[in-house]
C-alpha positions in Angstrom: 146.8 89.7 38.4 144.7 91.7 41.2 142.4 94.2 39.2 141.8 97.7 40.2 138.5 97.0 41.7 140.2 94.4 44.3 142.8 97.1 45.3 140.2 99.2 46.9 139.5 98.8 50.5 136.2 97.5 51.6 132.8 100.1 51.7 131.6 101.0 55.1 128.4 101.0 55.1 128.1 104.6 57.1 124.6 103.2 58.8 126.5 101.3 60.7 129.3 104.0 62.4 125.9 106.0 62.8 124.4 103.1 65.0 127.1 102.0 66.6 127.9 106.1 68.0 124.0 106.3 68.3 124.8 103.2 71.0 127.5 104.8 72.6 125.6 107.8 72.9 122.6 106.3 74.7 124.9 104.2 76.5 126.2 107.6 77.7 123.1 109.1 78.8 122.0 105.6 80.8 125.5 105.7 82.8 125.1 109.3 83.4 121.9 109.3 85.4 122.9 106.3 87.1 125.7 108.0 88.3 124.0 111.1 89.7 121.8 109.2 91.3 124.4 107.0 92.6 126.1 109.9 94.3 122.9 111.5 95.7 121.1 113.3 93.1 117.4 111.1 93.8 115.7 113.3 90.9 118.5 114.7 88.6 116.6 116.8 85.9 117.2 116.1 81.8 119.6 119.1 82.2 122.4 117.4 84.8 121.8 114.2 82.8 123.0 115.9 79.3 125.4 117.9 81.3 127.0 114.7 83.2 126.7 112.4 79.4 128.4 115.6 78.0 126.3 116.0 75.1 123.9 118.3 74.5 119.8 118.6 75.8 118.4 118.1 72.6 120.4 114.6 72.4 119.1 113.5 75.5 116.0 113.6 73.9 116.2 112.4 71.1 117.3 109.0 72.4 114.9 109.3 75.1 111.4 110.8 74.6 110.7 111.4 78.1 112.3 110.9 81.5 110.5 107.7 81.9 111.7 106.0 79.0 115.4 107.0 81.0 114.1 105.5 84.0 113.1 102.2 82.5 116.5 102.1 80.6 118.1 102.7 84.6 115.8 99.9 85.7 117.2 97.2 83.4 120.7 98.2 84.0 120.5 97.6 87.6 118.4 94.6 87.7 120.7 92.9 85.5 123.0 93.9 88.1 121.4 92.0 90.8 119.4 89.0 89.4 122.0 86.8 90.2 122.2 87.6 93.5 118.1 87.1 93.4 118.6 83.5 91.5 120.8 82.4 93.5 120.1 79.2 95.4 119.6 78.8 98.5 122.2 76.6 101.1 120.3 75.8 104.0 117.6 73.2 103.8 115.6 74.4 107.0 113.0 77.1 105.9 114.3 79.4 109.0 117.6 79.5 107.9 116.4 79.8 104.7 114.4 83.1 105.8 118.0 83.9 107.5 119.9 83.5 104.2 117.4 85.8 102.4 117.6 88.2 104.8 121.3 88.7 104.7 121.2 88.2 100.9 118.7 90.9 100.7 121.5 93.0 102.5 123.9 93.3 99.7 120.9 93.8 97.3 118.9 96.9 99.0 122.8 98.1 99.5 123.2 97.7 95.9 119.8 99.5 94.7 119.1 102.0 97.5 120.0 105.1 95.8 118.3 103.5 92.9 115.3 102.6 94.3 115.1 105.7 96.8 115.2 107.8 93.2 112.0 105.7 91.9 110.2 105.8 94.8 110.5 109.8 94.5 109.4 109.8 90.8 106.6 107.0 91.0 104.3 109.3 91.3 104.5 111.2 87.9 105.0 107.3 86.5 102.9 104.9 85.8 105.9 103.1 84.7 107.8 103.8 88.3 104.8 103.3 90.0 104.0 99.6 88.4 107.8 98.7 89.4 107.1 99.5 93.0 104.4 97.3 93.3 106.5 94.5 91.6 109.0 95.1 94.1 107.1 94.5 97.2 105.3 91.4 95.4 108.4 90.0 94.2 109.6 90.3 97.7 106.6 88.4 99.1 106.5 85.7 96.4 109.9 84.7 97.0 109.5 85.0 101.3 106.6 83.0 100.9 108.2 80.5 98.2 109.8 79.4 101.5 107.3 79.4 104.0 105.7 76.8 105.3 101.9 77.0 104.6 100.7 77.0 108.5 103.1 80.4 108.3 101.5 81.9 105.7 98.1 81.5 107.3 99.0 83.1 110.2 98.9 86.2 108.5 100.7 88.6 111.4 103.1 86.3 111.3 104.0 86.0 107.8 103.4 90.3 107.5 106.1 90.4 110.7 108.7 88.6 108.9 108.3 90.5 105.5 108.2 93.4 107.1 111.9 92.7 108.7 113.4 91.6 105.6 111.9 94.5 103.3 113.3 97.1 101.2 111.4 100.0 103.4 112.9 98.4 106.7 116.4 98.5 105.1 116.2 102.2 103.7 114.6 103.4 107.1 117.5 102.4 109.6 120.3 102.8 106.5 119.0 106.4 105.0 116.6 108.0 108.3 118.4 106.8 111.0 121.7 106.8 109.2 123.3 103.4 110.7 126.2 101.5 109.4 125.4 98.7 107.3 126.5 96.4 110.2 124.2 98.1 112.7 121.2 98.1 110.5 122.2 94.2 109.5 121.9 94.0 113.6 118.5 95.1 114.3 117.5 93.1 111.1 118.9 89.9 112.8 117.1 90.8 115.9 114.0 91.9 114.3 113.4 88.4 112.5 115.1 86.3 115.9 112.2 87.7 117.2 109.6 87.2 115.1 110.9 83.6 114.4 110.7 82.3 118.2 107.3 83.1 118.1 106.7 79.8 115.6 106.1 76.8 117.2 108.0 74.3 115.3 
């Protein structure tokens, strides 16, 4: 026979419906300010982010001390979005084609974190934080270009410079966001850029 104790349903332990709305919550606040800045908005204040989450300033942040802790939040988020593309090996076994298969992998990535990257680059300097991603950028950029380089490239240091140059973020953003071409035009003067640079190398 059941006793009365076992008829009662189960205790829910209320610290956890306060973390798992806490989560949703933050979770919230992260999607907002990727959005804004995903449709334009490269420095959307604390205000449009607690407006876009719908909830209120104060929550904002409390979840979020400052603006760079947001940031840092909006940095993992999209970089877990396009490490695999990053880690992803490489086809070709020639190191030119290799530098040709970054470059058009590289496409889809800058596409990916333009707006995202574009909003950093405006904040860096109020952020140490911002400021030490930038320059992780550009040297995660030339680690992995010069993971494929032959060494008698690398010397040649106008050279190696010409071909990161081609293939970098800033290259991208210039003829994608200044000069406003299509993704297939600016993929053009990329290709031409690094034919260029490439029948320069004596083989």
């Amino acid at each position: 026979m059941e006793t009365r104790s076992s008829l009662r349903p189960p205790m829910v332990d209320a610290r956890d419906g306060r973390r798992a709305r806490s989560i949703a919550t933050r979770d919230k606040i992260v999607a907002a300010l990727l959005q804004l800045v995903r449709d334009g908005d490269v420095a959307p204040s604390a205000v449009r982010v607690a407006e876009t989450a719908g909830v209120g300033l104060r929550t904002v942040f409390r979840h979020f001390d400052e603006m760079d802790t947001l940031y840092r939040e909006m940095s993992e988020a999209v970089e877990s979005q396009v490490m695999p593309m990053v880690l992803k090996p490489f086809e070709a076994a020639d190191w030119r084609e290799r530098v040709r298969e970054m470059a058009a992998r590289r496409v889809g990535i800058y596409e990916t974190i333009m707006p995202y990257r574009i909003s950093a680059s405006v904040k860096r300097f109020q952020s140490d934080f911002l400021m030490q991603g930038y320059y992780r950028q550009l040297q995660l950029e030339r680690t992995s270009l010069h993971a494929i380089l032959p060494q008698s490239v690398i010397d040649d240091a106008p050279i190696a410079s010409a071909i990161e140059v081609s293939i970098s973020f800033q290259c991208w953003r210039r003829l994608r966001h200044d000069q406003g071409l299509t993704v297939e035009a600016a993929r053009a003067v990329i290709e031409t850029l690094l034919d260029a640079v490439l029948a320069r190398i004596a083989d």
